[in-house]
C-alpha positions as CSV (number, residue, x, y, z in Angstrom):
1,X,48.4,171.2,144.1
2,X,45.4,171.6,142.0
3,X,45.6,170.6,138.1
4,X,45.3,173.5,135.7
5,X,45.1,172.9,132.1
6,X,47.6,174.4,129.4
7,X,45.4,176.9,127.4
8,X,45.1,176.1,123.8
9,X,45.3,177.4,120.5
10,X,42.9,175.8,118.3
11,X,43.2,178.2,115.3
12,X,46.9,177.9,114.5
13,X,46.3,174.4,112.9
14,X,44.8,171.4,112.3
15,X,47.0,169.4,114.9
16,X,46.0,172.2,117.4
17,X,42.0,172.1,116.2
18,X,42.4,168.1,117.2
19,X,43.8,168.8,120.6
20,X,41.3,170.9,121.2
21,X,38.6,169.1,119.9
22,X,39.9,166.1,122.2
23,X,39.6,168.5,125.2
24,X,36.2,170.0,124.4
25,X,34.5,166.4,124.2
26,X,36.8,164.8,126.9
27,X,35.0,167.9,129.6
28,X,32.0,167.0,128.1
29,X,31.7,164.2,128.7
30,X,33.3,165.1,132.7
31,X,36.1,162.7,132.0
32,X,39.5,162.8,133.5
33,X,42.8,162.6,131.3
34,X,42.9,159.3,133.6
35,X,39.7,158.4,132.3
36,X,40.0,159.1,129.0
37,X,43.4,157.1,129.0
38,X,42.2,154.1,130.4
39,X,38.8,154.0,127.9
40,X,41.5,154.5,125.4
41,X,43.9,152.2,126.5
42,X,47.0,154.8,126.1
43,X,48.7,157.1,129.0
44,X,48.1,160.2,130.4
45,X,50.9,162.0,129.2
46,X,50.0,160.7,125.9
47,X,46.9,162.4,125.7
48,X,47.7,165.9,127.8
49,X,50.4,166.0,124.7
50,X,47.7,165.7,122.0
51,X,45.7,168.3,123.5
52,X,48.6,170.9,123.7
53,X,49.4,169.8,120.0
54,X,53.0,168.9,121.6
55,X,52.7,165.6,120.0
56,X,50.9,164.2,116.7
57,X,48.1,161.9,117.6
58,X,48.9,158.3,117.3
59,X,47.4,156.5,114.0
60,X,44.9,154.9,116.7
61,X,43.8,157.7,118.6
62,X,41.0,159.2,116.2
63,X,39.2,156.0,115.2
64,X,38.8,155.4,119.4
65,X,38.4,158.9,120.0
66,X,35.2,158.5,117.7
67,X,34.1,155.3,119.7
68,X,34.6,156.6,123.1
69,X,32.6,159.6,122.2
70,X,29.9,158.9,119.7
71,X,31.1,161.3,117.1
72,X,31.4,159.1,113.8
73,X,34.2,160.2,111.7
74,X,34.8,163.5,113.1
75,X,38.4,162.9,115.1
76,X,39.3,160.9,112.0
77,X,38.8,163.4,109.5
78,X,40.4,166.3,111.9
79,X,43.6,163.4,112.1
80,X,43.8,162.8,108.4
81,X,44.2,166.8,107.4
82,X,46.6,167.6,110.6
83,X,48.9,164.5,109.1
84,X,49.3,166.5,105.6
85,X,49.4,169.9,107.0
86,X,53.1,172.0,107.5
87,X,53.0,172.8,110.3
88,X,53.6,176.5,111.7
89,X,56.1,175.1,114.4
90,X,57.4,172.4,112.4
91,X,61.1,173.6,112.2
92,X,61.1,174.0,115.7
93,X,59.9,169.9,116.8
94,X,62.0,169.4,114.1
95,X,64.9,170.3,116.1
96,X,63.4,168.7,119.2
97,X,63.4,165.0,117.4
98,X,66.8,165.7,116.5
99,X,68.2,166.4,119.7
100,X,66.9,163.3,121.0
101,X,67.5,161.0,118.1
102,X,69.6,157.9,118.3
103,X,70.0,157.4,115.0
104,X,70.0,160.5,112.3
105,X,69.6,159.4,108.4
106,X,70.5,161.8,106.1
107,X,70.6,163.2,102.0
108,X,71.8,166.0,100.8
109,X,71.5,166.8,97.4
110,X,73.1,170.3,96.7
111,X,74.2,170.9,99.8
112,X,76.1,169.3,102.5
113,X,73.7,168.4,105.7
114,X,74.4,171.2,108.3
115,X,75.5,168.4,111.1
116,X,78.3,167.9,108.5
117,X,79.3,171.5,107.5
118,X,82.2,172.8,109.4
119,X,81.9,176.6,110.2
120,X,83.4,178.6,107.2
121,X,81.1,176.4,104.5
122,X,78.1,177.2,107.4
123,X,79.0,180.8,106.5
124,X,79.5,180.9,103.2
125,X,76.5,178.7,102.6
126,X,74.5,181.4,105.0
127,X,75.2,184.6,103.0
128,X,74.0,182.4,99.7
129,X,70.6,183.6,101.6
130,X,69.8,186.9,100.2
131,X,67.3,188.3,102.7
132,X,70.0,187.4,105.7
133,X,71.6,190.0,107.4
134,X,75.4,189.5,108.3
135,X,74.1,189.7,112.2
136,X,71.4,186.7,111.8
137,X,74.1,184.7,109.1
138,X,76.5,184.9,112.3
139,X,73.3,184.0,114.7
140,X,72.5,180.7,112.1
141,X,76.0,179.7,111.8
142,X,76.5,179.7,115.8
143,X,73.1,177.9,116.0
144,X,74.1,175.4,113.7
145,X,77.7,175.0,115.2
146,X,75.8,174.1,118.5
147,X,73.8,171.4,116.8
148,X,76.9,169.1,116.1
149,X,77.9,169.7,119.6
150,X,75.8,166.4,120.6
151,X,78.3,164.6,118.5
152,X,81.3,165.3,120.5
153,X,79.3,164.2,123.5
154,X,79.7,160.7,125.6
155,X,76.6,159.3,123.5
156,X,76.5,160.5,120.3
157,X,73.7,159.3,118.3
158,X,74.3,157.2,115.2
159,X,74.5,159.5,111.9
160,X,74.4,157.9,108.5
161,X,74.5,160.6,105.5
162,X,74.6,160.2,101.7
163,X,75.6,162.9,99.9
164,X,75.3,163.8,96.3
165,X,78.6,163.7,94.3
166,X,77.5,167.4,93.3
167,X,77.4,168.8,97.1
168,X,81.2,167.6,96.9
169,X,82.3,169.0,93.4
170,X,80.2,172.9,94.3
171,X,82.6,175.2,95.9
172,X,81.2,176.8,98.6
173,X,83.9,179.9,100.0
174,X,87.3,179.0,99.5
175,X,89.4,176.3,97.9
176,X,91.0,175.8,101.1
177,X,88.0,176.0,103.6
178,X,86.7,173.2,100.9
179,X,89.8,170.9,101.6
180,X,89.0,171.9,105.5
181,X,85.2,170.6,104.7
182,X,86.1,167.7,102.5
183,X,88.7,166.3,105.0
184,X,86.2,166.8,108.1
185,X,83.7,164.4,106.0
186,X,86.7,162.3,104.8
187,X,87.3,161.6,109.2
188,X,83.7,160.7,109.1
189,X,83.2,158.2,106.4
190,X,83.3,155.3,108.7
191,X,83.9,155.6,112.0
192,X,81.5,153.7,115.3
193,X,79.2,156.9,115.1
194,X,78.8,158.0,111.4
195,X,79.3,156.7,107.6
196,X,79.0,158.5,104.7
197,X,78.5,157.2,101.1
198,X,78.7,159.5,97.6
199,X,75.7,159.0,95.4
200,X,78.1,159.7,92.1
201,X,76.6,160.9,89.2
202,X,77.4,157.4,87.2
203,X,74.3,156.4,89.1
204,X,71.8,158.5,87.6
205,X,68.4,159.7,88.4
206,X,66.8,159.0,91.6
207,X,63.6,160.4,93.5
208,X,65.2,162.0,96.3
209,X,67.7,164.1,93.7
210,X,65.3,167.2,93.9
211,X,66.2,168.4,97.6
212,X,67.0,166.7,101.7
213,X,65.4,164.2,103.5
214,X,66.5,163.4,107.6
215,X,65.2,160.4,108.9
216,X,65.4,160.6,112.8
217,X,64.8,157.5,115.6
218,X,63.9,158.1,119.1
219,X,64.7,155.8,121.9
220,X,61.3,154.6,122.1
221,X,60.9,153.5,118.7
222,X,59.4,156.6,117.3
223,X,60.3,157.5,113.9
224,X,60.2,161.0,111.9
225,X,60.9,162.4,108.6
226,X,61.8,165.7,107.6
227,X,62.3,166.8,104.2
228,X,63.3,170.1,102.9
229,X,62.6,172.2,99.5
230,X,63.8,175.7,98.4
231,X,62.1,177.5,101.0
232,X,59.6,175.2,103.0
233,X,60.0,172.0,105.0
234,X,57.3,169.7,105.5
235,X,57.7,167.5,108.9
236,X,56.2,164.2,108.6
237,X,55.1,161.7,111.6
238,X,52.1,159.5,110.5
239,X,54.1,156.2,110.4
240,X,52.9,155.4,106.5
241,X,54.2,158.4,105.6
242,X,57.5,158.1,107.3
243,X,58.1,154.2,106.0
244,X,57.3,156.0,101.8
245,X,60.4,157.8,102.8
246,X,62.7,155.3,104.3
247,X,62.2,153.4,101.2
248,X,63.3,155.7,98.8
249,X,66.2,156.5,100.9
250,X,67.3,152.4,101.7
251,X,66.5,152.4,97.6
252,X,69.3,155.0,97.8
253,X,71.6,153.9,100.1
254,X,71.9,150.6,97.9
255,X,72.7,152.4,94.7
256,X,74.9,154.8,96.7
257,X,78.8,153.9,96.3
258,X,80.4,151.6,99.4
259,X,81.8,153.6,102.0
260,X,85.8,152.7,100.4
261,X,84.5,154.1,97.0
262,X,82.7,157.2,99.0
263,X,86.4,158.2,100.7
264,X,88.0,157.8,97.3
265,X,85.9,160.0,95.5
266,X,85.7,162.6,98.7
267,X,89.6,162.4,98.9
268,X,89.9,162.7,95.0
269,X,87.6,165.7,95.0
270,X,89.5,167.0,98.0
271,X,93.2,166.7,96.1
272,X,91.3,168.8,93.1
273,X,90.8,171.8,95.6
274,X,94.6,171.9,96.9
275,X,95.7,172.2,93.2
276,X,94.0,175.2,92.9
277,X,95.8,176.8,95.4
278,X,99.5,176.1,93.9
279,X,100.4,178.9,92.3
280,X,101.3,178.8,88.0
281,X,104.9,178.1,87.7
């Protein structure tokens, strides 16, 4: 069966213009991806992923790209503007780290995660989205539903999630679809497959405070970071980048209250939404 290429698209990116770049002088210089892999010392896979911008190059790749081919800094500087770009398909590897992550980090600040939402705080948080119709806020919050499937699975992956003390104390739909939410993260707090710890307002500013950060681990070591804003999302995968977050959120987790405190103050906030259900006497 006779080998034939993935067509590119150089022009949607920088991550795409390396891929193709890598193609361009690889036929050039009539190598092989075999070829090229063992100049390189990598894999073959490896490589047919960098040219199909399926995969981020490797920190390594661009300075022996250069080597190999004679072309100075040019794979270096195409590497160090596809690491800070957003990508166009970011949301969508996003989603393809997650669902093969063995351990998921998380921190929401106004919100809950979505793998922690249960359905009705999905929804109401949905239709908080102004452009949504009710048609695509139904579509999200099925979407979203099947995310946390994976954790009802044989082999879960690890979650780990601090949550601002303001996600709990903002109502989001009813008082009693609030108690249903609180009391689904209450079950979660510490258990083989998840904690959960309340960064409480007592503990002040912090450098994460202005939005979400996920921190995902493969299998194979590979690590990713995602962190969200008001209406972008920047994926990160250059390891240096990556490690800037995981500080700031181990920096967290050590200021964030002990997983006995965090069920306290879930189960506190949780017994403040019941009382606004009973009826004046």
């Amino acid at each position: 069966m006779t080998f034939r290429p993935q067509p590119l698209t150089p022009y949607l990116s920088a991550r795409h213009y390396f891929g193709s770049e890598q193609r361009r002088h690889r036929e050039r210089a009539d190598l092989s991806l075999v070829q090229l892999a063992d100049i390189l010392n990598s894999s073959k896979s490896t490589l047919a992923r960098i040219e199909t911008a399926e995969l981020m190059p490797p920190p390594d790749i661009p300075g022996r790209l250069d080597a190999a081919f004679g072309t100075d800094k040019h794979f270096h500087g195409l590497y160090e503007l596809a690491k800070k770009e957003i990508h166009p398909d970011r949301y969508r590897r996003y989603m393809d780290f997650e669902s093969k992550a063995e351990v998921i980090e998380q921190y929401g600040a106004q919100a809950l995660p979505g793998l922690l939402q249960t359905e009705a705080y999905a929804r109401e948080f949905l239709r908080c989205q102004k452009d949504l119709s009710p048609d695509q806020v139904e579509q999200r919050v099925a979407a979203r539903m099947s995310r946390q499937e994976r954790q009802r699975s044989d082999t879960p992956p690890f979650r780990w999630a601090i949550i601002d003390e303001a996600a709990l104390r903002r109502q989001m739909g009813s008082p009693a679809s609030m108690r249903e939410q609180l009391a689904s993260l209450l079950d979660q707090v510490d258990t083989p497959d998840s904690n959960i710890q309340v960064m409480p307002f007592s503990a002040g500013l912090h450098s994460l405070m202005g939005g979400a950060l996920t921190l995902l681990t493969l299998a194979d070591g590979t690590r990713v970071a995602y962190e969200e804003g008001i209406q972008a999302g920047h994926l990160y995968e250059d390891p240096n980048r990556v490690e800037k977050w995981r500080r700031q959120y181990e920096v967290l987790r050590a200021n964030a209250l002990s997983l006995p405190e965090s069920a306290h103050m879930i189960r506190t906030v949780m017994e403040g939404y019941t009382s606004c259900d009973t009826p004046p006497s």
